[in-house]
C-alpha positions in Angstrom: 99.6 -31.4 -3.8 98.9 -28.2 -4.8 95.8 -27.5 -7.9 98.9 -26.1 -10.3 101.1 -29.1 -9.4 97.9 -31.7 -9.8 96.8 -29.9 -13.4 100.3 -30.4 -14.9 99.9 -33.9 -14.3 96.5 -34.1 -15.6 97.5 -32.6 -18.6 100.4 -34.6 -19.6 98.4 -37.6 -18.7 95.4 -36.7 -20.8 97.8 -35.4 -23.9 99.4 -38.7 -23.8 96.3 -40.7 -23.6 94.9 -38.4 -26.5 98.2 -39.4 -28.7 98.5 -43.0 -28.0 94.5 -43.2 -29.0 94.2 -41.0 -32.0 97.8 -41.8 -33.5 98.3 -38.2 -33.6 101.8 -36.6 -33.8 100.5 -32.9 -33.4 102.3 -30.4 -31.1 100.5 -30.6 -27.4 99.5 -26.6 -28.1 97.5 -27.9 -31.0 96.3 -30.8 -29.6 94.4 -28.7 -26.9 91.9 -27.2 -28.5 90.6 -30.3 -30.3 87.4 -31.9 -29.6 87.7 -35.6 -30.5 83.7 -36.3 -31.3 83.8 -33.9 -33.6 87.8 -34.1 -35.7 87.8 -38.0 -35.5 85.6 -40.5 -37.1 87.3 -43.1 -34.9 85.8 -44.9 -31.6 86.7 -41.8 -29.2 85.1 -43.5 -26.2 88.1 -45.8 -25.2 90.0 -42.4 -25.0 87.6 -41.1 -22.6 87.0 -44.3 -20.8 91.0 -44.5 -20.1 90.9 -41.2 -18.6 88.0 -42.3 -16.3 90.0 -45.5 -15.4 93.4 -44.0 -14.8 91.9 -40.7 -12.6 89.7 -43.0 -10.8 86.7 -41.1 -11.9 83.3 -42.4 -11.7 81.4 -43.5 -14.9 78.8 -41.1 -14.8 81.0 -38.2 -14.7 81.8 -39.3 -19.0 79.4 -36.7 -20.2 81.1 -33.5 -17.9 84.9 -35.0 -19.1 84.2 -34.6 -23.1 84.7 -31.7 -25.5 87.5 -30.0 -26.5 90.9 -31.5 -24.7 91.8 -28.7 -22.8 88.6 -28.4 -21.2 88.9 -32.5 -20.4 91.8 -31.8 -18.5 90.5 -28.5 -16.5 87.0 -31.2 -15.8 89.3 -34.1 -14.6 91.5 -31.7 -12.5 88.2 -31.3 -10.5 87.1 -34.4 -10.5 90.0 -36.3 -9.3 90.6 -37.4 -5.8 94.0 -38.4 -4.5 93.4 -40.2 -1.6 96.0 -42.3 0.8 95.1 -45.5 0.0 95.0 -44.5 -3.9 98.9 -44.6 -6.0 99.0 -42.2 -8.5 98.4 -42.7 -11.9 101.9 -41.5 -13.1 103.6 -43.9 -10.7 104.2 -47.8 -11.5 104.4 -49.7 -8.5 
């Protein structure tokens, strides 16, 4: 998979995720440049923690996958490892 084909998947992933958490029914353009800690008084940790889960990324990786949303998904599109023995997120098996 290819770093263009693996970011798109990332991002509609994350943008999800970030929707389903923060009830938010803002265009994905808009929702990129915001930064959860700081627009939401809300528990943003589960939002970040799902990401972690989902990407198979380890715990102590949390503090380099926060800040603004389209920088989460730029972080996480490094992080993230497809391996063979791993099924993608996006598919249900």
């Amino acid at each position: 998979m290819n770093i263009v084909e693996k970011e798109r998947i990332v991002k509609k992933n994350i943008l999800e995720i970030f929707k389903e958490n923060f009830d938010v029914s803002k265009p994905d353009h808009e929702i990129l440049n915001i930064q959860p800690e700081k627009e939401y008084e809300v528990n943003y940790s589960t939002y970040y923690e799902s990401i972690l889960d989902i990407f198979l990324i380890e715990h102590e990786h949390l503090e380099s996958i926060t800040g603004k949303v389209k920088d989460t998904i730029k972080k996480v599109t490094e992080l993230w490892t497809i391996t063979s023995y791993s099924s993608p997120p996006w598919k249900i098996q």
